[in-house]
DRENDO-1510 file (C-alpha; in Angstrom, 1 decimal, always signed):
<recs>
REC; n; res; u; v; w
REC; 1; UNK; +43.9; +15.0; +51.6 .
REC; 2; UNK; +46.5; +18.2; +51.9 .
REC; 3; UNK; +44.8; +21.4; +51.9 .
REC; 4; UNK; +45.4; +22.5; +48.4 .
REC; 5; UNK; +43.9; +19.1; +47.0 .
REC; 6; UNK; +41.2; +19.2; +48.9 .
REC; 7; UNK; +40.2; +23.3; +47.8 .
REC; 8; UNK; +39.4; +22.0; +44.7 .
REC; 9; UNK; +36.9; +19.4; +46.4 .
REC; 10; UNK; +33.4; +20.3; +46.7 .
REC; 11; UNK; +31.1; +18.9; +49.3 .
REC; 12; UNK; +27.8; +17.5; +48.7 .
REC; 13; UNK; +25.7; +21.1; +49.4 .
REC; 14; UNK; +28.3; +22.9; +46.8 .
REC; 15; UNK; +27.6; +20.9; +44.2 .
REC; 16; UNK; +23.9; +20.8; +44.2 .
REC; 17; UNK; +24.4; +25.1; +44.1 .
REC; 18; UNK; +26.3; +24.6; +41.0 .
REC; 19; UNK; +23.5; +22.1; +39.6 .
REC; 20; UNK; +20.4; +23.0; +40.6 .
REC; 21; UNK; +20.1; +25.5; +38.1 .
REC; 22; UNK; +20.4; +23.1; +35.4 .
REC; 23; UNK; +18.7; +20.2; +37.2 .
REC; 24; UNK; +16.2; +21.6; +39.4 .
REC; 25; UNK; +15.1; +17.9; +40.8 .
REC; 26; UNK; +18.7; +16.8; +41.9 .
REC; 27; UNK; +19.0; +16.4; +45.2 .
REC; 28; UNK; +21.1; +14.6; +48.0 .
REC; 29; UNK; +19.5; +11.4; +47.4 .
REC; 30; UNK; +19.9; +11.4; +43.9 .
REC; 31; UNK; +23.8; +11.5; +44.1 .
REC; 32; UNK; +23.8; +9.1; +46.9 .
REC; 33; UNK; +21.7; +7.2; +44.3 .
REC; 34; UNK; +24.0; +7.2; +41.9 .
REC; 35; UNK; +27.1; +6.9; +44.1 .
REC; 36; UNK; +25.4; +3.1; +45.4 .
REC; 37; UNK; +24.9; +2.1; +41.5 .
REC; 38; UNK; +28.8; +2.8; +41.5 .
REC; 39; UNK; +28.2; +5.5; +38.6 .
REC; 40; UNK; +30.4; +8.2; +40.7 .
REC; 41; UNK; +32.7; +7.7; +43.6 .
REC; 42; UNK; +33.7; +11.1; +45.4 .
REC; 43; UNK; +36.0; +11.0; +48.1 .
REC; 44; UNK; +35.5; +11.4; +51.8 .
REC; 45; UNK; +36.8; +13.8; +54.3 .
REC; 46; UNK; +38.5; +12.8; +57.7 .
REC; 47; UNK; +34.8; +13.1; +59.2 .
REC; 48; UNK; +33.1; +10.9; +56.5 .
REC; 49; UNK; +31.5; +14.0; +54.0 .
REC; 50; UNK; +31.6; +13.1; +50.8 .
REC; 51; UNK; +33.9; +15.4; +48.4 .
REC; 52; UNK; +33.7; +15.3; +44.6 .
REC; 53; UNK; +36.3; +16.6; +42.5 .
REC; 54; UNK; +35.8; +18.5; +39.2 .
REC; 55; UNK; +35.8; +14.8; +37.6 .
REC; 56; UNK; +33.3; +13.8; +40.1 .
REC; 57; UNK; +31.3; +16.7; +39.2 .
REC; 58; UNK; +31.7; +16.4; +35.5 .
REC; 59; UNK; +30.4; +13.0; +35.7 .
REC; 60; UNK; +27.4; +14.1; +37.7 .
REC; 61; UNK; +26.4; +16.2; +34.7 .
REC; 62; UNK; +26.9; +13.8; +32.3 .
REC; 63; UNK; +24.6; +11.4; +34.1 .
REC; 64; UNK; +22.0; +13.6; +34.5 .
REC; 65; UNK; +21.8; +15.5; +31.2 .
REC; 66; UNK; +21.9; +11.5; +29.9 .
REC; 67; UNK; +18.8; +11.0; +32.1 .
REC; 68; UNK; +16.9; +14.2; +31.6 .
REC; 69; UNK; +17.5; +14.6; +27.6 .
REC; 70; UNK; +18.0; +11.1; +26.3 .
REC; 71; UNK; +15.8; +9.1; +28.8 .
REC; 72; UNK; +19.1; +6.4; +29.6 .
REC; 73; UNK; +18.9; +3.7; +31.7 .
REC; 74; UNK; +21.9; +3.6; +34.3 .
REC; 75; UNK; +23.1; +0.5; +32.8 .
REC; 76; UNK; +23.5; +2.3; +29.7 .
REC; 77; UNK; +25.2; +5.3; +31.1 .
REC; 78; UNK; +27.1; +3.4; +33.1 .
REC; 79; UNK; +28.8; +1.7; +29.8 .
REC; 80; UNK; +28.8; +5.2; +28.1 .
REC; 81; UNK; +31.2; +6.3; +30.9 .
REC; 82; UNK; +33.1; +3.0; +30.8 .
REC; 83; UNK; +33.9; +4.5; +27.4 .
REC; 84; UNK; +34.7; +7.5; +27.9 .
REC; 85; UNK; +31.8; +9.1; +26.0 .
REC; 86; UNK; +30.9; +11.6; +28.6 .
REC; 87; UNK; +32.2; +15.5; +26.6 .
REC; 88; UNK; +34.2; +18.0; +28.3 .
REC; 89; UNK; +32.0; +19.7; +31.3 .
REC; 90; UNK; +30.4; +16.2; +31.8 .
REC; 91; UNK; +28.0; +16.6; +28.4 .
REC; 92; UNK; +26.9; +14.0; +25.9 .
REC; 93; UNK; +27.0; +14.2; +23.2 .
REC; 94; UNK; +24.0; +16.3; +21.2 .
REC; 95; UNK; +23.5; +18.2; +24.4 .
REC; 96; UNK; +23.9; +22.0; +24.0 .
REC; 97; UNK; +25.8; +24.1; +27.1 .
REC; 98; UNK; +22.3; +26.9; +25.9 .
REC; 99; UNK; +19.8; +24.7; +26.6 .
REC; 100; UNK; +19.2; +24.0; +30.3 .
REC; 101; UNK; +16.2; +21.1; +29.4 .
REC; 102; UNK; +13.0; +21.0; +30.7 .
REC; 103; UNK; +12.2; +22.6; +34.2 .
REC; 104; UNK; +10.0; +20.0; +36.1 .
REC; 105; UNK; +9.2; +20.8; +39.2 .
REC; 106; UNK; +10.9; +24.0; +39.2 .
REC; 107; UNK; +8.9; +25.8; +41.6 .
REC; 108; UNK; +8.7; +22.5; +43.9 .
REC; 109; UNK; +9.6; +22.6; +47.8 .
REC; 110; UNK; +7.0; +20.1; +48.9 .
REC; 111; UNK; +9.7; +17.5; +49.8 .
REC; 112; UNK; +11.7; +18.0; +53.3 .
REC; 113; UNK; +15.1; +16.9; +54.5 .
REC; 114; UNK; +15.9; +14.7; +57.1 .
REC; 115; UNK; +18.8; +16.7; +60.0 .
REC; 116; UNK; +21.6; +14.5; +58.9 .
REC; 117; UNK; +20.7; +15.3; +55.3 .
REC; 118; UNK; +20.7; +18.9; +55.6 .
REC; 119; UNK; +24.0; +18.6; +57.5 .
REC; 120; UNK; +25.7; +17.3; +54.8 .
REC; 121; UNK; +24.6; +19.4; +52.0 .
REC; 122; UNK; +24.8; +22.8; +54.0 .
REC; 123; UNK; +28.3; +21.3; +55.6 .
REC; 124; UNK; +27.8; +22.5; +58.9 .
REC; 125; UNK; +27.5; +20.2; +62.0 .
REC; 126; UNK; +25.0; +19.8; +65.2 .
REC; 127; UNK; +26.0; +22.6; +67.1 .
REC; 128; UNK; +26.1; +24.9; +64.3 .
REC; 129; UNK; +22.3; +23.5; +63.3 .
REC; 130; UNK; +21.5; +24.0; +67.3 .
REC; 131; UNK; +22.7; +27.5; +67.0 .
REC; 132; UNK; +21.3; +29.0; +64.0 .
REC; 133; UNK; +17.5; +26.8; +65.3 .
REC; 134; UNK; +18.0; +28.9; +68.9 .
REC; 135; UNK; +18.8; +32.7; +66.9 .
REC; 136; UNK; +15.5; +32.0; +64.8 .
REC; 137; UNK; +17.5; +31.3; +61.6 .
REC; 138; UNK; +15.7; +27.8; +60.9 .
REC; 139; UNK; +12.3; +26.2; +61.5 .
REC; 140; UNK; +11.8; +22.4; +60.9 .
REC; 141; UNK; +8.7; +20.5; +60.8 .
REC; 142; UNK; +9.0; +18.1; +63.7 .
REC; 143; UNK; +12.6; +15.6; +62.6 .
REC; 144; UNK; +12.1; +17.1; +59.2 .
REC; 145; UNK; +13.2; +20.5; +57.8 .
REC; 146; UNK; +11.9; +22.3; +54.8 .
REC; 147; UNK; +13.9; +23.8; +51.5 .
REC; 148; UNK; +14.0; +27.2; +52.9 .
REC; 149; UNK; +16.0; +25.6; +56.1 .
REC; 150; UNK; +18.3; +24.0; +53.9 .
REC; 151; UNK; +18.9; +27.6; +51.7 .
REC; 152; UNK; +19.3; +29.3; +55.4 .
REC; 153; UNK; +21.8; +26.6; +56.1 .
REC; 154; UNK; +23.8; +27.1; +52.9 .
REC; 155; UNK; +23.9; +30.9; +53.0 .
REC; 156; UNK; +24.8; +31.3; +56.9 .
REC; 157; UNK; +27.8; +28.6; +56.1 .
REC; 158; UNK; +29.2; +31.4; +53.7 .
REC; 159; UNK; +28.5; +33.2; +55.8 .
REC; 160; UNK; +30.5; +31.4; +58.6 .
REC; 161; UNK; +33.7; +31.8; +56.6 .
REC; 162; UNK; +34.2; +35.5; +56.5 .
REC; 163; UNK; +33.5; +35.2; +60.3 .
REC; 164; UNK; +30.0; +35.8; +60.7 .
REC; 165; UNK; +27.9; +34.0; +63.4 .
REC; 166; UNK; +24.4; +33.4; +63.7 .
REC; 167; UNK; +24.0; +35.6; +66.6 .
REC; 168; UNK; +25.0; +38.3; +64.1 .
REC; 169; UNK; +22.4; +37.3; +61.8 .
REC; 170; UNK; +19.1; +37.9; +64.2 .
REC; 171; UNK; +18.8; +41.9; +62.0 .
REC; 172; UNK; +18.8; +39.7; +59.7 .
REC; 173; UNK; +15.9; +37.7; +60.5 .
REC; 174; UNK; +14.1; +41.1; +62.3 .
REC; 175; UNK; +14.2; +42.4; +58.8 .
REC; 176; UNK; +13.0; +39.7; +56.9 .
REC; 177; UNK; +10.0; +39.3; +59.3 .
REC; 178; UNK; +8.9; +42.9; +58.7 .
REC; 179; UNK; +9.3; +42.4; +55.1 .
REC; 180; UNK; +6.4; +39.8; +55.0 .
REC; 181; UNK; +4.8; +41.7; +57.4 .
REC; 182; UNK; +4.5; +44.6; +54.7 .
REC; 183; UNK; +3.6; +42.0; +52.4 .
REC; 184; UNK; +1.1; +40.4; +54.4 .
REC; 185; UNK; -0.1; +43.9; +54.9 .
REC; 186; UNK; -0.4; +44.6; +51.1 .
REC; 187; UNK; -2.5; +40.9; +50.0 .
REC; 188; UNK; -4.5; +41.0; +52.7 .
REC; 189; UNK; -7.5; +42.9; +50.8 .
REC; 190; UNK; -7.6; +40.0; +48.2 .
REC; 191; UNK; -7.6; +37.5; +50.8 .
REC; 192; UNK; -10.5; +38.8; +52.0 .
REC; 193; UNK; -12.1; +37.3; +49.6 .
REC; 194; UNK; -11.8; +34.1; +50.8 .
REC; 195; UNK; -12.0; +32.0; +47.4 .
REC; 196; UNK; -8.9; +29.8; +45.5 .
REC; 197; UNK; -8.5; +31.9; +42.7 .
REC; 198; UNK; -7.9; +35.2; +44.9 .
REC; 199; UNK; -5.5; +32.6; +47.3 .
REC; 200; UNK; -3.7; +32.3; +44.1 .
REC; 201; UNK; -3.5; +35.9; +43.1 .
REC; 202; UNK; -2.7; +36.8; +46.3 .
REC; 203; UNK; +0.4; +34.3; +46.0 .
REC; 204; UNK; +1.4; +36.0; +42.7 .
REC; 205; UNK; +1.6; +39.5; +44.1 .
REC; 206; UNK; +3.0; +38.4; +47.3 .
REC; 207; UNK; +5.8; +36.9; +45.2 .
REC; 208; UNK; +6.2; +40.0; +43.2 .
REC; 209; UNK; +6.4; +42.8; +45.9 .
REC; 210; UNK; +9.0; +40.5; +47.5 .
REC; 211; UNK; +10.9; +40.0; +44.6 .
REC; 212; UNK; +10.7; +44.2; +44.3 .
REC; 213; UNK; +11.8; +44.2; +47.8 .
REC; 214; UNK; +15.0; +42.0; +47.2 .
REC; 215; UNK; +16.0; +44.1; +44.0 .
REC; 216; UNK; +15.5; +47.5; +46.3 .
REC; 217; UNK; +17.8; +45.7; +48.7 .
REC; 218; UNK; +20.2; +45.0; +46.2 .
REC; 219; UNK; +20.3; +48.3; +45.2 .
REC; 220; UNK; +20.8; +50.2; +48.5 .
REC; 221; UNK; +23.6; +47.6; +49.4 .
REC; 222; UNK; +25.3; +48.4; +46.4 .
REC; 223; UNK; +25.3; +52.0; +46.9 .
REC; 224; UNK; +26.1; +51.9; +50.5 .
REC; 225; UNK; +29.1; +49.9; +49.0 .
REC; 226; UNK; +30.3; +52.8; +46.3 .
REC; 227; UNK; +29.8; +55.0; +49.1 .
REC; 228; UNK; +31.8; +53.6; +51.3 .
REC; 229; UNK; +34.4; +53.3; +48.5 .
REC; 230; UNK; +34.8; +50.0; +48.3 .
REC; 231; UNK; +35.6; +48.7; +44.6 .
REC; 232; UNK; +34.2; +45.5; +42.8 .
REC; 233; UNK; +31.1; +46.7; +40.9 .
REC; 234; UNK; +27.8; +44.8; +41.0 .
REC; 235; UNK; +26.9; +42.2; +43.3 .
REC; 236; UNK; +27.6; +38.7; +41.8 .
REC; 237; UNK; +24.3; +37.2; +41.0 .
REC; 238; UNK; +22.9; +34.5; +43.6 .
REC; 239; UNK; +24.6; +30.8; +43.0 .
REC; 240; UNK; +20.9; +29.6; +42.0 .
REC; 241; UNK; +17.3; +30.4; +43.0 .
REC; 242; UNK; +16.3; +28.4; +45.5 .
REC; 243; UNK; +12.2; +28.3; +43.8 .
REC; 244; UNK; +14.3; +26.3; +41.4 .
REC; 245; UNK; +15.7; +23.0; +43.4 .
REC; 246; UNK; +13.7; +20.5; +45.2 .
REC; 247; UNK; +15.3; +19.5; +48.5 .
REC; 248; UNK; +16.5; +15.8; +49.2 .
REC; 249; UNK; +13.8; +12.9; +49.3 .
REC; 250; UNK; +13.3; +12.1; +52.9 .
REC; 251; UNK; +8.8; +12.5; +52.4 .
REC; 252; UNK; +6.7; +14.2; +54.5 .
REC; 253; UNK; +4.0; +17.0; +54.3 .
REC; 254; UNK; +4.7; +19.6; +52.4 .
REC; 255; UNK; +6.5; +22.3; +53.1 .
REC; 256; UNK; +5.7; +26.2; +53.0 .
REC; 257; UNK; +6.0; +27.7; +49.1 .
REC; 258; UNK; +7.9; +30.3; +48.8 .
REC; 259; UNK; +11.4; +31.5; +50.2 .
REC; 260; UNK; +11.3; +31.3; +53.9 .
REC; 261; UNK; +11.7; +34.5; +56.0 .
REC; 262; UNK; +15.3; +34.6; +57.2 .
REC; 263; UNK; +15.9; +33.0; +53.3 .
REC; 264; UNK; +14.2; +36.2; +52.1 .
REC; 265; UNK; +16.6; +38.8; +53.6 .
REC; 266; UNK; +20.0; +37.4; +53.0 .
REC; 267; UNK; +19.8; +38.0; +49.5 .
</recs>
Protein backbone atom coordinates (compact mmCIF):
# COMPACT_ATOMS: atom_id res chain seq x y z
CA UNK A 1 0.00 0.00 0.00
CA UNK A 2 2.07 3.28 -1.21
CA UNK A 3 1.73 6.13 1.11
CA UNK A 4 -0.71 8.21 -0.76
CA UNK A 5 -3.24 5.13 -1.12
CA UNK A 6 -3.06 4.24 2.10
CA UNK A 7 -3.89 8.35 3.50
CA UNK A 8 -7.10 7.80 2.30
CA UNK A 9 -7.40 4.48 4.56
CA UNK A 10 -8.80 4.76 7.87
CA UNK A 11 -8.13 2.37 10.57
CA UNK A 12 -10.60 0.65 12.69
CA UNK A 13 -10.56 3.56 15.74
CA UNK A 14 -11.07 6.40 12.88
CA UNK A 15 -13.90 5.14 11.61
CA UNK A 16 -15.92 4.47 14.70
CA UNK A 17 -15.01 8.61 15.44
CA UNK A 18 -16.70 9.36 12.16
CA UNK A 19 -19.78 6.89 13.19
CA UNK A 20 -20.38 7.01 16.55
CA UNK A 21 -22.25 10.05 16.26
CA UNK A 22 -24.75 8.59 14.04
CA UNK A 23 -24.60 5.03 15.50
CA UNK A 24 -23.85 5.40 19.01
CA UNK A 25 -23.90 1.31 19.65
CA UNK A 26 -21.22 0.53 16.89
CA UNK A 27 -18.31 -0.75 18.04
CA UNK A 28 -15.12 -2.86 17.17
CA UNK A 29 -17.04 -5.97 17.42
CA UNK A 30 -19.74 -4.96 15.33
CA UNK A 31 -17.49 -4.37 12.17
CA UNK A 32 -15.56 -7.35 12.95
CA UNK A 33 -19.09 -8.81 12.89
CA UNK A 34 -19.85 -7.73 9.81
CA UNK A 35 -16.44 -8.19 8.17
CA UNK A 36 -16.94 -12.45 9.20
CA UNK A 37 -20.55 -12.31 7.45
CA UNK A 38 -18.37 -11.06 4.39
CA UNK A 39 -20.72 -7.84 4.25
CA UNK A 40 -17.32 -5.51 4.20
CA UNK A 41 -13.80 -6.41 3.52
CA UNK A 42 -11.20 -3.61 4.43
CA UNK A 43 -7.79 -4.08 3.80
CA UNK A 44 -4.91 -4.79 6.11
CA UNK A 45 -1.78 -3.02 6.89
CA UNK A 46 1.85 -4.63 6.81
CA UNK A 47 1.21 -5.30 10.72
CA UNK A 48 -2.32 -6.91 10.29
CA UNK A 49 -4.81 -3.54 11.23
CA UNK A 50 -7.48 -3.50 9.34
CA UNK A 51 -7.92 -0.30 6.89
CA UNK A 52 -11.23 0.63 5.26
CA UNK A 53 -11.35 2.89 2.39
CA UNK A 54 -14.12 5.51 1.79
CA UNK A 55 -16.01 2.38 0.00
CA UNK A 56 -15.47 0.37 3.00
CA UNK A 57 -16.75 3.11 5.03
CA UNK A 58 -19.71 3.95 2.84
CA UNK A 59 -20.71 0.45 3.10
CA UNK A 60 -20.51 0.46 6.83
CA UNK A 61 -23.18 3.15 6.81
CA UNK A 62 -25.33 1.61 4.58
CA UNK A 63 -25.40 -1.55 6.68
CA UNK A 64 -26.10 0.10 9.66
CA UNK A 65 -28.68 2.73 8.76
CA UNK A 66 -30.38 -0.72 6.97
CA UNK A 67 -30.25 -2.26 10.44
CA UNK A 68 -31.15 0.64 12.75
CA UNK A 69 -34.07 2.21 10.46
CA UNK A 70 -35.44 -0.69 8.39
CA UNK A 71 -34.82 -3.58 10.93
CA UNK A 72 -32.88 -5.90 7.77
CA UNK A 73 -31.70 -9.07 8.20
CA UNK A 74 -27.93 -9.42 6.97
CA UNK A 75 -29.01 -11.75 4.35
CA UNK A 76 -31.13 -9.10 3.10
CA UNK A 77 -28.55 -6.37 3.09
CA UNK A 78 -26.23 -8.48 1.94
CA UNK A 79 -28.32 -8.97 -1.47
CA UNK A 80 -29.18 -5.14 -1.33
CA UNK A 81 -25.41 -4.48 -1.77
CA UNK A 82 -25.04 -7.33 -4.23
CA UNK A 83 -27.16 -4.84 -6.12
CA UNK A 84 -25.82 -1.96 -5.72
CA UNK A 85 -28.67 -0.36 -3.79
CA UNK A 86 -26.63 1.14 -1.07
CA UNK A 87 -26.98 5.54 -2.08
CA UNK A 88 -24.10 7.79 -2.21
CA UNK A 89 -22.50 8.18 1.52
CA UNK A 90 -23.51 4.54 2.07
CA UNK A 91 -27.56 5.51 2.61
CA UNK A 92 -30.58 3.57 1.62
CA UNK A 93 -32.79 4.52 0.24
CA UNK A 94 -35.73 6.58 2.43
CA UNK A 95 -32.99 7.43 4.89
CA UNK A 96 -32.53 11.24 5.39
CA UNK A 97 -28.60 12.62 5.89
CA UNK A 98 -31.00 15.07 8.96
CA UNK A 99 -32.13 12.43 10.79
CA UNK A 100 -29.47 10.64 12.82
CA UNK A 101 -32.23 7.66 14.09
CA UNK A 102 -32.90 6.76 17.43
CA UNK A 103 -30.11 7.21 20.23
CA UNK A 104 -30.17 3.82 22.19
CA UNK A 105 -27.82 3.64 24.59
CA UNK A 106 -26.41 6.94 24.04
CA UNK A 107 -25.22 7.71 27.40
CA UNK A 108 -23.95 3.84 27.69
CA UNK A 109 -20.23 3.00 28.84
CA UNK A 110 -21.06 -0.08 30.87
CA UNK A 111 -19.26 -2.36 28.29
CA UNK A 112 -15.23 -2.55 28.46
CA UNK A 113 -12.60 -3.38 25.93
CA UNK A 114 -10.32 -6.10 25.93
CA UNK A 115 -6.03 -4.54 25.44
CA UNK A 116 -5.87 -5.86 21.91
CA UNK A 117 -9.19 -4.26 21.20
CA UNK A 118 -8.36 -0.99 22.34
CA UNK A 119 -5.07 -1.25 20.44
CA UNK A 120 -6.65 -1.47 17.32
CA UNK A 121 -9.25 1.16 17.47
CA UNK A 122 -6.92 3.77 19.17
CA UNK A 123 -4.01 2.48 16.64
CA UNK A 124 -1.32 2.57 18.96
CA UNK A 125 0.78 -0.45 20.04
CA UNK A 126 2.03 -2.08 23.56
CA UNK A 127 4.64 0.18 24.41
CA UNK A 128 2.63 3.11 23.62
CA UNK A 129 -0.36 1.50 25.96
CA UNK A 130 2.59 0.75 28.68
CA UNK A 131 3.53 4.32 28.47
CA UNK A 132 0.53 6.34 28.59
CA UNK A 133 -0.77 3.38 31.82
CA UNK A 134 2.86 4.41 33.73
CA UNK A 135 2.19 8.75 33.05
CA UNK A 136 -1.42 8.09 34.61
CA UNK A 137 -3.14 8.65 31.20
CA UNK A 138 -5.20 5.23 31.49
CA UNK A 139 -6.79 3.02 34.15
CA UNK A 140 -8.18 -0.41 33.25
CA UNK A 141 -10.15 -2.69 35.29
CA UNK A 142 -8.02 -5.72 35.75
CA UNK A 143 -7.35 -7.31 31.52
CA UNK A 144 -10.18 -4.97 30.72
CA UNK A 145 -10.29 -1.22 30.10
CA UNK A 146 -13.18 1.13 30.24
CA UNK A 147 -14.62 3.77 27.34
CA UNK A 148 -12.86 6.64 28.89
CA UNK A 149 -9.44 4.55 28.31
CA UNK A 150 -10.30 3.93 24.93
CA UNK A 151 -11.25 8.11 24.35
CA UNK A 152 -7.64 8.71 26.27
CA UNK A 153 -6.17 6.41 23.74
CA UNK A 154 -7.70 7.99 20.73
CA UNK A 155 -7.00 11.67 21.70
CA UNK A 156 -3.19 11.06 22.91
CA UNK A 157 -2.68 9.18 19.25
CA UNK A 158 -3.46 12.67 17.74
CA UNK A 159 -1.80 13.74 19.83
CA UNK A 160 1.22 11.52 18.99
CA UNK A 161 1.35 13.00 15.44
CA UNK A 162 2.09 16.59 16.03
CA UNK A 163 4.88 15.20 18.34
CA UNK A 164 3.48 15.09 21.61
CA UNK A 165 4.33 12.25 24.19
CA UNK A 166 2.64 11.08 27.08
CA UNK A 167 5.19 12.29 29.37
CA UNK A 168 4.07 15.72 28.14
CA UNK A 169 0.61 15.08 28.91
CA UNK A 170 1.00 14.41 32.94
CA UNK A 171 -0.36 18.83 33.26
CA UNK A 172 -2.67 17.33 31.60
CA UNK A 173 -3.92 14.80 33.84
CA UNK A 174 -2.79 17.28 37.14
CA UNK A 175 -5.45 19.46 35.71
CA UNK A 176 -8.10 17.24 35.01
CA UNK A 177 -7.78 15.72 38.60
CA UNK A 178 -8.27 19.14 40.15
CA UNK A 179 -11.17 19.77 38.03
CA UNK A 180 -13.19 16.87 39.63
CA UNK A 181 -11.71 17.74 42.67
CA UNK A 182 -13.71 21.21 42.44
CA UNK A 183 -16.50 19.23 41.35
CA UNK A 184 -16.37 16.85 43.96
CA UNK A 185 -16.05 19.83 46.12
CA UNK A 186 -19.27 21.45 44.72
CA UNK A 187 -21.87 17.99 44.98
CA UNK A 188 -20.65 17.00 47.97
CA UNK A 189 -23.54 18.89 50.13
CA UNK A 190 -26.20 16.86 48.11
CA UNK A 191 -24.41 13.76 48.74
CA UNK A 192 -24.75 14.22 52.04
CA UNK A 193 -27.84 13.19 51.89
CA UNK A 194 -27.20 9.85 51.33
CA UNK A 195 -30.47 8.82 49.23
CA UNK A 196 -30.75 7.66 45.13
CA UNK A 197 -32.55 10.51 44.07
CA UNK A 198 -29.90 13.15 45.53
CA UNK A 199 -27.04 10.40 43.93
CA UNK A 200 -28.81 11.26 40.85
CA UNK A 201 -28.95 14.94 41.13
CA UNK A 202 -25.66 15.03 42.30
CA UNK A 203 -24.75 13.23 38.86
CA UNK A 204 -26.68 15.93 36.89
CA UNK A 205 -24.86 18.91 38.35
CA UNK A 206 -21.61 17.17 38.43
CA UNK A 207 -22.08 16.71 34.68
CA UNK A 208 -23.03 20.29 34.26
CA UNK A 209 -20.25 22.26 36.09
CA UNK A 210 -17.90 19.98 34.11
CA UNK A 211 -19.41 20.60 30.94
CA UNK A 212 -19.06 24.63 32.12
CA UNK A 213 -15.60 23.86 32.96
CA UNK A 214 -14.74 22.40 29.41
CA UNK A 215 -16.53 25.47 27.62
CA UNK A 216 -14.35 27.94 29.99
CA UNK A 217 -11.40 25.88 28.77
CA UNK A 218 -12.35 26.27 25.40
CA UNK A 219 -12.56 29.71 25.69
CA UNK A 220 -9.34 30.68 27.36
CA UNK A 221 -7.44 28.44 24.78
CA UNK A 222 -8.96 30.28 22.07
CA UNK A 223 -7.99 33.54 23.32
CA UNK A 224 -4.57 32.57 24.36
CA UNK A 225 -4.51 31.59 20.64
CA UNK A 226 -5.67 35.26 19.12
CA UNK A 227 -3.26 36.50 21.54
CA UNK A 228 -0.57 34.84 20.47
CA UNK A 229 -1.60 35.75 16.91
CA UNK A 230 -2.10 32.72 15.58
CA UNK A 231 -4.90 32.58 12.72
CA UNK A 232 -7.73 29.84 12.19
CA UNK A 233 -10.75 31.05 14.19
CA UNK A 234 -12.66 28.72 16.46
CA UNK A 235 -11.63 25.47 17.65
CA UNK A 236 -13.02 22.71 15.35
CA UNK A 237 -15.75 20.95 17.35
CA UNK A 238 -14.71 17.47 19.01
CA UNK A 239 -14.91 14.42 16.30
CA UNK A 240 -17.91 12.99 18.55
CA UNK A 241 -18.88 12.89 22.21
CA UNK A 242 -17.67 10.18 23.78
CA UNK A 243 -21.24 9.91 26.38
CA UNK A 244 -22.44 9.04 22.85
CA UNK A 245 -20.55 5.59 21.76
CA UNK A 246 -20.53 2.35 23.60
CA UNK A 247 -17.08 0.78 23.65
CA UNK A 248 -16.39 -2.81 21.89
CA UNK A 249 -18.21 -5.95 23.41
CA UNK A 250 -15.61 -7.77 25.40
CA UNK A 251 -18.35 -7.97 28.95
CA UNK A 252 -17.45 -7.22 32.22
CA UNK A 253 -18.62 -4.97 35.12
CA UNK A 254 -19.43 -1.82 34.35
CA UNK A 255 -17.42 0.80 33.93
CA UNK A 256 -17.32 4.42 35.64
CA UNK A 257 -20.21 6.95 33.82
CA UNK A 258 -19.02 9.80 32.84
CA UNK A 259 -15.79 11.08 30.93
CA UNK A 260 -12.85 9.82 32.71
CA UNK A 261 -10.31 12.33 34.26
CA UNK A 262 -7.42 12.64 31.88
CA UNK A 263 -10.61 12.37 29.08
CA UNK A 264 -12.07 15.41 30.80
CA UNK A 265 -9.08 17.87 30.18
CA UNK A 266 -7.97 17.20 26.69
CA UNK A 267 -10.94 18.66 25.38
Amino acid sequence: MSGQFAQAYLGIGEVLVKLRTEFPDVSVSKIRFLESEGLISPARSPSGYRRFSPDDIARLRFILAAQRDHYLPLRVIRERLEHGQAGPGGRGPGDRPDDPGPQAGAGGRSEMVGRRDLLEAAGIDDEQLAELEDHGLIRRSGRLYGQDALDVACAVAGLARHGVQARNLRPVVTSAERDVALIEQLVAPVLRQRSPRAREQAGRTAREIAALVLRLRRALIESALAEAALPGGELPEPAAAPARRRPPAARAPAARDGRGRAGGASA
